[in-house]
N, C-alpha and C positions, 0 to 999 in steps of 0.2 A: 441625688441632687439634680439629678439631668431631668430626673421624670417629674420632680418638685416642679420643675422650673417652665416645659412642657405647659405641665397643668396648671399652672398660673395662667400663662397666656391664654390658652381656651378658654379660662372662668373670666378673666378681662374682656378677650375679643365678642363672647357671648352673651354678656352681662346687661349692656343696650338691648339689645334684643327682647332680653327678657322682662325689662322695665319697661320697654313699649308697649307688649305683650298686655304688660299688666294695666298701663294707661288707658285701655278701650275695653276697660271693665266698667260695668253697673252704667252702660249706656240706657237713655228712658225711650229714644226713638231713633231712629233711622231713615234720612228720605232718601229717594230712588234717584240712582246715577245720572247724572248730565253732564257732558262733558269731560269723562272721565273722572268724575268726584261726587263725592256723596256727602251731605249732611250730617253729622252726628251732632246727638242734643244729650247732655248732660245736665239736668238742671236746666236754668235759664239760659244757658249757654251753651252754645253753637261750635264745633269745628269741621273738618274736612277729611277724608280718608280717600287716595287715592284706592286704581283697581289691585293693587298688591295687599292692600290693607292698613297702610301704610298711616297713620295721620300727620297730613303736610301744612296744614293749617293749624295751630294748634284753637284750644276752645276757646271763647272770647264773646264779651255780652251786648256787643252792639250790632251782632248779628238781625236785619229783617227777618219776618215770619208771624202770620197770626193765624195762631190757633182756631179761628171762627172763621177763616176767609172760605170764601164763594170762589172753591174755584173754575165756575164756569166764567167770572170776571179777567181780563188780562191786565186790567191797573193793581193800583198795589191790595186791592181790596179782595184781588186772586191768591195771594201769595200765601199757602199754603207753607210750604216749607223754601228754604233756602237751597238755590240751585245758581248754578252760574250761564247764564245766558252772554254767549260773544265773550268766556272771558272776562266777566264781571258779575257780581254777585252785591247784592243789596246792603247795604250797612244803615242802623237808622242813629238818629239823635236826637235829644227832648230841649224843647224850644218853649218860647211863649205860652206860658201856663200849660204847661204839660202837653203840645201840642209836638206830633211826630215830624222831623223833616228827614229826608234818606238820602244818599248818595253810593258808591261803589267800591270793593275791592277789585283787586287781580288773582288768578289764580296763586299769584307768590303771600297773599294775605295783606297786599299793601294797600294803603288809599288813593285810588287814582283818580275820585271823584269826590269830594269833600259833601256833606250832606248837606244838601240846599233845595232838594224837591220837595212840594204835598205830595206829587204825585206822580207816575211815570209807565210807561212801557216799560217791557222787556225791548233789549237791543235789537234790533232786526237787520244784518249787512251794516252793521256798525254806524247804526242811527239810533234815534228813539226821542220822542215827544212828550214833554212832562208841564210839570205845572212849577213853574221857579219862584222862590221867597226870597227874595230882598229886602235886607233889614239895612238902612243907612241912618247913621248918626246923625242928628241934626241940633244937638244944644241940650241945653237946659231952661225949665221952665224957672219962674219967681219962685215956687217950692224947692228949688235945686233939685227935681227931678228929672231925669234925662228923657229927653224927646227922641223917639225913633219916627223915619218915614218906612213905612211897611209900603211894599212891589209885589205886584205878582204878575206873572209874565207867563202864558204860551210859549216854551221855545223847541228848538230842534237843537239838539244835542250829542254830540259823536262819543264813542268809549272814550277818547283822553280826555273827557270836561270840556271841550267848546265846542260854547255856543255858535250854531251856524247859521241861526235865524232867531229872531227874538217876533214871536206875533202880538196880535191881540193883549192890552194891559187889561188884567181881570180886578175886576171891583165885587165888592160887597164878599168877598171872605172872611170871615170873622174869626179871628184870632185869637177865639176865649175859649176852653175846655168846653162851658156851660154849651156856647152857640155855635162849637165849629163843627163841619160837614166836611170828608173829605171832597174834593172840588174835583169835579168830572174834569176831565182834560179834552179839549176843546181843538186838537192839532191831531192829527192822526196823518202818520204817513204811508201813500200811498204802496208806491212802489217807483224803483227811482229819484228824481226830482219831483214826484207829485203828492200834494200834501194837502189833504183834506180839511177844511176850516169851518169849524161852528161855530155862528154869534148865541148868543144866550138869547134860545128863544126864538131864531131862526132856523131858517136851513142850512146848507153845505155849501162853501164854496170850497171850489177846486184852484190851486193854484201850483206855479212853477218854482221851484228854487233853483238859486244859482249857488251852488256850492261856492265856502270861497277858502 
């Protein structure tokens, strides 16, 4: 009865184990470690394996990544595979007519940045400059269909979601499958307080931020 009872506990204590084991089977790809985590793709869906092997993220399908990206690009138009930059890793969501917008997890798998970019950096010393969609309710028309006001906005943006600068309001993005272009980001930051600024169709201006 004593060695019954022994060898229960082993097959309990060990049993996890062996169900994990078996959870990071029939993987389709695998991207290269950053930050002590790797990528794993099963299907259309995404999770995380630290360096024990562990998977601490489990799979999930609003994982960022495209398969066609140019990674000589650093907007999202590089993003090759999902990687955690500063601590945060890309999440997307499908908006106006099928149109991508993205925001962030944490290494713990949680959302710390709800999805509201076209487009963005990777984080750099816990900045990074993107392209913001603001969608506000404004009514209803005579058809009783609802009226949004669409925004788009240059901002400077830290890992927890704010905003530290809002630049340049951007016009003419077109918010239809048929005519939309992802929209160059026009804020680039320097190094520091300095942040480089393009008008559409000009040059650079350099300017200073005041953190706040």
């Amino acid at each position: 009865m004593k060695y019954l009872i022994i060898t229960f506990f082993i097959v309990v204590f060990f049993l996890p184990v062996t169900i994990g084991a078996q959870d990071l089977k029939d993987i389709d790809e695998i991207a290269p470690f950053s930050e002590g985590f790797a990528a794993i793709r099963r299907g259309e869906e995404w999770g995380f394996i630290n360096e024990k092997g562990d998977l601490v993220i489990p799979f999930r399908d609003d994982i960022y990544w495209d398969k066609n990206a140019d990674t000589s690009k650093l907007d999202l138009s590089g993003v090759r595979y999902p990687m955690f930059k500063e601590g945060r890793c890309l999440i997307s969501e499908i908006v106006e007519d099928g149109i991508t917008i993205v925001g962030f997890i944490d290494t713990d798998g949680k959302v710390v940045i709800e999805p509201q970019f076209l487009n963005i950096y990777p984080f750099k010393d816990g900045y990074s400059t993107g392209v913001l969609f603001d969608k506000a309710y404004k009514g209803e028309n005579e058809f009783k269909l609802k009226i949004y006001d669409l925004k788009f906005f240059d901002v400077l943006v830290d890992t927890s979601g704010h905003i530290e600068e809002y630049f340049e309001r951007r016009h003419n993005i077109q918010m239809t499958k048929r005519r939309y272009k992802l929209p160059p980001i026009m804020a680039k930051r320097l190094v520091g307080n300095l942040v480089a600024l393009r008008s559409e169709g000009d040059g650079w201006e350099i300017r200073k931020i005041e953190y706040k």
